[in-house]
N, C-alpha and C positions, 0 to 999 in steps of 0.2 A: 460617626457621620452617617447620616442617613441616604441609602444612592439610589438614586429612580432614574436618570439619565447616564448611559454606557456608549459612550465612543471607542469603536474596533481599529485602529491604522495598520492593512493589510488584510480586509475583513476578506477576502476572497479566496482565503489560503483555505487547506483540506479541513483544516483544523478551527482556523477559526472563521468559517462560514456558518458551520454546525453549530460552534459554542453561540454566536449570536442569536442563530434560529435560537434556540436554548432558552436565553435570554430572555426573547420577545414573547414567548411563551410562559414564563416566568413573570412578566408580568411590567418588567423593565420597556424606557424608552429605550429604541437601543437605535443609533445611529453608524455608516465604518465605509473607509473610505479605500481607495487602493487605483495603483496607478495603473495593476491590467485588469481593466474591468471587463469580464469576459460571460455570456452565457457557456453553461448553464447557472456556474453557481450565482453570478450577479444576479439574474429572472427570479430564483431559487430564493434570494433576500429578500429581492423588490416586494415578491408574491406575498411573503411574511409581512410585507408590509414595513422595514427596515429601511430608513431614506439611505441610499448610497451614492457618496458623492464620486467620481469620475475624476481618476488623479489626486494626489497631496496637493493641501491650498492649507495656510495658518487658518485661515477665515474657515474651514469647516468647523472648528471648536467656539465658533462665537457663541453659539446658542447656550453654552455652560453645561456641559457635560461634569458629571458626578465626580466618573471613574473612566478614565480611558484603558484599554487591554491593546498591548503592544506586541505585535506580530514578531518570528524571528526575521524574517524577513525586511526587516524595518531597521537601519542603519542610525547612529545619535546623530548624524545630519540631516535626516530626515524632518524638513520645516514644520512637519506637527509635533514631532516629538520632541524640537526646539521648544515649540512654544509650549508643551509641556511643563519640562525642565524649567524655563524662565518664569511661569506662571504656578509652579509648585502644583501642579494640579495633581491628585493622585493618579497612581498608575500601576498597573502588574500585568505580568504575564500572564500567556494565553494556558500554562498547569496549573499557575497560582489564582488563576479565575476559575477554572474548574476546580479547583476544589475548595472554593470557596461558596461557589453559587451553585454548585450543581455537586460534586462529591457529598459533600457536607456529612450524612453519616451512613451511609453506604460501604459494602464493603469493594473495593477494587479490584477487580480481574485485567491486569496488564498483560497484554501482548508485544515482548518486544523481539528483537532480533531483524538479521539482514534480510530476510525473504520471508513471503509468506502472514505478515501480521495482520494484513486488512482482511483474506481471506478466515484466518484460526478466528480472528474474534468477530467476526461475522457469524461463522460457525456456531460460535459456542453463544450470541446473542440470540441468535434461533432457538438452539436445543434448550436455551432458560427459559425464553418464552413460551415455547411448547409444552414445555415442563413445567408451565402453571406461575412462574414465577415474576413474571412481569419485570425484567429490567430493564434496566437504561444501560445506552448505551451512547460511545462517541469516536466514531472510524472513519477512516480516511477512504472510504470510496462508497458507491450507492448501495446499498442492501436492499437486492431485489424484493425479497421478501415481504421488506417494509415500505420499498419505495424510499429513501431515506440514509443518510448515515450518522444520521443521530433518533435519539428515542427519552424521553422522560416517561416512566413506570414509574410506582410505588412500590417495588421488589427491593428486597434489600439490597441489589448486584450491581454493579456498574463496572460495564467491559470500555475497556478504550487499550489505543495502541501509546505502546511507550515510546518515543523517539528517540536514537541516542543521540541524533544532532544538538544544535546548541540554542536554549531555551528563548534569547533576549541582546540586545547589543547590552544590556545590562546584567545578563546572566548569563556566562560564556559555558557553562555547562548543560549536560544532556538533559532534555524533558523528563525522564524516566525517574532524574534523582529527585523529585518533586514529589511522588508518590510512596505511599504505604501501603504495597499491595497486600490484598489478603490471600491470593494465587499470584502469581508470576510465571507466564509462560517466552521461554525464550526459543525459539525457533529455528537458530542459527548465527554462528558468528563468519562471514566474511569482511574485509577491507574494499571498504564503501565511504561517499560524501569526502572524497580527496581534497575539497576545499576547505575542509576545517580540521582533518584526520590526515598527521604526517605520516602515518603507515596501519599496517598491520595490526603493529605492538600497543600502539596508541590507542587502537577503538578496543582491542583486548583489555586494555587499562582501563577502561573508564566501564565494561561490563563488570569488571573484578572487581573496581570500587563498587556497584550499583550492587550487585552480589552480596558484598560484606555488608553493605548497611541493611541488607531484608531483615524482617523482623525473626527473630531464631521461630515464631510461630507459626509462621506463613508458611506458604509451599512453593516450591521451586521446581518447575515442569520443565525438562530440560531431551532431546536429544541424544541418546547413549554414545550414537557413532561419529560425531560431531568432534574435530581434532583441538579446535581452536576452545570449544568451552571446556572439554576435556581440562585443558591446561590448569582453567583459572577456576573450577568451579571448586573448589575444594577451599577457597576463601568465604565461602556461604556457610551461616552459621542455621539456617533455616531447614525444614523438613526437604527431601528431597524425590523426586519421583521420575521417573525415564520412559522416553518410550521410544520405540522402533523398531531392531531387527531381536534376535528371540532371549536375548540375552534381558532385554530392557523388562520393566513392568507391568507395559501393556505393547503387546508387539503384532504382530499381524499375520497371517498367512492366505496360499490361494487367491493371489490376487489373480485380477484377471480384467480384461476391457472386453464390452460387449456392441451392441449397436446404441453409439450417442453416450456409452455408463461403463462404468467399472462397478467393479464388486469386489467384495474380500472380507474374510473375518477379522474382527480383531478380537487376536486372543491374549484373556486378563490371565495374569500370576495366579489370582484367586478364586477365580469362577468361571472357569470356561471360556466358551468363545459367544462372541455377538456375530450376527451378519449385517455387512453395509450393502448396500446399494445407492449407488450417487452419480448426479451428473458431473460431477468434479476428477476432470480425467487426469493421469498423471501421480506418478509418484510421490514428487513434491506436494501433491495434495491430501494423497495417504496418510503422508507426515502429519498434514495440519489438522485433518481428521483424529489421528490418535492424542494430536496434542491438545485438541479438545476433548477427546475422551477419558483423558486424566481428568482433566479439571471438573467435569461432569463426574466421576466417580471419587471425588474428595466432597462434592459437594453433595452427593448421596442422590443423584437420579438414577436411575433404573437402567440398564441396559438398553431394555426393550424401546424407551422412548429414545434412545440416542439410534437402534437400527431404525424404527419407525419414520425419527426426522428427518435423518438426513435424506429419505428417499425425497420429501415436500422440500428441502433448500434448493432456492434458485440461483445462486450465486452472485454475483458481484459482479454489477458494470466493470467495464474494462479491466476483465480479467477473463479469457477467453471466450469473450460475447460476440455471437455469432451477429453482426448488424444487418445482413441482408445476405439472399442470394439470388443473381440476375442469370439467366442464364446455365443454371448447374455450376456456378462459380460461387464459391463461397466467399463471404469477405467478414475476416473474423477481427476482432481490434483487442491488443494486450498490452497492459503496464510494462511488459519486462522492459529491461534497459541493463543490467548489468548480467555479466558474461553467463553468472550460472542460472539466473531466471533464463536468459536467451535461448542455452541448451535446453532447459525442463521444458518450458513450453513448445518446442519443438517436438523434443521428444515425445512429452504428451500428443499433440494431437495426430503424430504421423502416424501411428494405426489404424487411425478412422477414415484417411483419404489416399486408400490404397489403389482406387481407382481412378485416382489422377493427382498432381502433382501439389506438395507443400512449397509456396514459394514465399519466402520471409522477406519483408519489407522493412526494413528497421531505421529507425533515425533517432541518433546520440544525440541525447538533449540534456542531460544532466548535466553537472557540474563534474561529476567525476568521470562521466563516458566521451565527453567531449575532451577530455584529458587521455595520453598517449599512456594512462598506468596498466591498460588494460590490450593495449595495440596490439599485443601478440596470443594474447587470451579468446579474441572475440573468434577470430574465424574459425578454429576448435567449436564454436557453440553454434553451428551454422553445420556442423557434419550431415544432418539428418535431412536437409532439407534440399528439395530439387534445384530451385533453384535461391536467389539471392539477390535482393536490391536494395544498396545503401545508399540514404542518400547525404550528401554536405549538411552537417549539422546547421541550423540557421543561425544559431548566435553564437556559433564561434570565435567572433572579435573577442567576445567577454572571456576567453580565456589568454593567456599571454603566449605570444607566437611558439614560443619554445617548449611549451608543455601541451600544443596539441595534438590529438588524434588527427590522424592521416585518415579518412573516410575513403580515399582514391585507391592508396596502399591497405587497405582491410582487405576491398574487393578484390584486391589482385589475391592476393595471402587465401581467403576463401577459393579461390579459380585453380592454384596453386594444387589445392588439396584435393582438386576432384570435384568440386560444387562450379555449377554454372553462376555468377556472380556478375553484378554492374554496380557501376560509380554514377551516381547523378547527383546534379546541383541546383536543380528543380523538383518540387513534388509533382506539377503537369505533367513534366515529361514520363518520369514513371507511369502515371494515370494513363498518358498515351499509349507505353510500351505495354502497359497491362490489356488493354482494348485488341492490342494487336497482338499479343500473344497468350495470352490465357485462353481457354478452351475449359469445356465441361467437364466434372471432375474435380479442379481444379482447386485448393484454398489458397486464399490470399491473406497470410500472415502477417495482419500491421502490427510493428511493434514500437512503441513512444511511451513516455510517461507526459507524454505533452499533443496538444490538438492533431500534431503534423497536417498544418493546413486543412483542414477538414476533408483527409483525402479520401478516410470511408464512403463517404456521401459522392466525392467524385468516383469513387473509381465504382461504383454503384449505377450512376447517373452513367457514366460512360460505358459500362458494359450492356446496358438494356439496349442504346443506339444502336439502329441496326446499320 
């Protein structure tokens, strides 16, 4: 069957905003509709010139789409994917489209694990590029670099993040197992996405399967000090490579944070040492740094262009991006959301604002943060910072009363510990309380995986007011 018309349901997810850019550059009509139609990435369609329709309606498929691509997000109640289903129309997921349309014969660089994948393969989409190599690529946040998180090259590469979440209300398994990477970087395993992962042991299992099917040719980039893949990696039939503390293959030393940068060698088993220099502060970052410098030295680039690059990567929207400062107030905006992102970023930027105070603003929005699995985890991740404001998750209805986090009781549990802490049930009020008590010096730590009200811009707006 011949397909020139592609209908997206959920086009506005991380994942599949990109794939339709992709798409429509490719050459396809590409149409996708979604019920939170939000700037940026909705403008981000429209611009491509992608008609996007505003809510699920059956009547968006009148016009006889080819091939419709079906979000995870997208439930078998879902009125277009009824009429899907009723009208045989074909249909595939958002892995089983990329690699159909866009994979095709490329080799795969997968980034998966619980922290850290949109930054590693950002990373490693630079250093290919700079390296002559022109790939493609497909990540789930903006790559300052490019402007962009997606990229179509004629390089043989194509970096994208693995998800272990679940593919499809048609395919209850993880995105990851969709692929045949030609690298495999896994970055870390914690107990994450409580809405579809009954524990620990559970998301363990489904790494150990993803594991055992790699090709025994591929390479597996993995972690040394890491307890949880520790366990299971010994189920992988494939090459194997480590990296981290001095044990591993490519490990580091002299690290060190300077004004705005860190610095550090990384030094190889085989050749000595390289030197970084980067804006990417924090340990956690280290990591993703080395674990891109595996994959760069399997793939035969040069040292020298890996210290060279990193000094030119600009990193990644909403992940420690400083959005303004009014005042000598800083207002910085971060992804984290679960407990051990919450400490690293912390940790990270508290040596740069020693002349006044780290105050973390966080709001549980996920599915698994707004859940009580982590209630007594969170305020441990909250030690480094002066002070603390949490506020009422806003769609907490959608979890069931007896499995939620207490947002009121975190704050108290953080106050507990020595950290100045507050409970609020509005984003204004915060906004308020920041106007009135921040002072020069100052960062203001938003932390969401979601808009939280567009509070950067407020609390931005509000601190210029004199």
């Amino acid at each position: 069957m011949t397909v020139r018309k592609i209908h997206l349901i959920a086009a506005c997810g991380t994942g599949m905003g990109p794939l339709a850019c992709m798409l429509k550059d490719k050459g396809y009509e590409v149409t996708g509709s979604d019920q939170n139609v939000y700037p940026p990435m909705s403008d981000f369609l429209r611009e491509k010139g992608i008609c996007l329709f505003e809510g699920y309606n059956r009547r968006n498929l009148d016009y006889g789409p080819d091939l419709v691509i079906v979000g995870n997000a997208v439930g078998r109640d879902n009125c277009e994917a009824v009429r899907v289903m009723e009208e045989s129309v074909p249909y595939l997921s958002m892995p089983r489209a990329i690699l159909r349309f866009v994979v095709q014969n490329r080799k795969v660089i997968l980034v998966c694990g619980t922290h850290g994948k949109t930054t590693t393969a950002s990373i490693i989409a630079w250093l290919l590029h700079e390296a002559g190599m022109d790939p493609s690529f497909l990540i789930g946040g903006i790559v300052k670099n490019f402007d962009s998180s997606y990229r179509l090259g004629d390089g043989e590469y194509f970096v994208i993040e693995g998800d272990e979440y679940d593919t499809a209300f048609f395919d209850k398994g993880p995105k990851f197992m969709h692929y045949d990477p030609f690298i495999t970087i896994v970055t870390g395993i914690e107990f994450d996405h409580a809405d579809i992962f009954a524990d620990l042991d559970h998301v363990k299992h489904v790494f150990q399967e993803f594991f055992r099917n790699l090709s025994p040719q591929s390479l597996l980039v993995a972690p040394v000090s890491d307890p949880n893949i520790n366990l299971i990696i010994g189920t992988a039939r494939c090459r194997l490579k480590t990296f981290g503390h001095k044990e591993a293959e490519v490990s580091y030393d002299q690290y060190q944070t300077g004004s705005g940068t860190a610095g550090f060698q990384i030094a190889w088993r085989d050749h000595g040492k390289t030197g970084i220099e980067t804006s990417l502060i924090g340990m956690h970052n280290m990591n993703n740094i080395l674990a891109a410098a595996c994959t760069l030295e399997e793939i035969g680039i040069p040292a020298e262009t890996l210290g060279k690059s990193m000094k030119t990567f600009s990193g990644i929207k909403r992940r420690q991006e400083v959005r303004g400062v009014k005042n000598g107030i800083t207002v910085m905006d971060d992804f984290a959301h679960h407990p051990t992102a919450v400490r690293e970023t912390v940790n990270a930027v508290k040596p740069f604002y020693k002349k006044g105070r780290v105050i973390a603003i966080f709001e549980p929005r996920t599915n698994t943060s707004m859940r009580k699995i982590f209630q007594e985890q969170y305020p441990r991740a909250f030690l480094n910072a002066d002070m603390v404001c949490i506020k009422e998750p806003s769609a907490i209805e959608k979890i069931p009363e007896e499995e939620r986090v207490c947002a009121k009781k975190m704050a108290g549990a953080v106050s507990r510990l020595g950290v100045n802490a507050y409970y609020f049930t509005r984003t204004d009020d915060i906004v308020e309380y920041m106007k009135e008590t921040a002072r020069k010096g100052d960062l203001l730590l938003v932390m969401s995986n979601g808009g939280f009200d567009n509070i950067h811009a407020k609390l931005l707006n509000a601190l210029q007011e004199e």
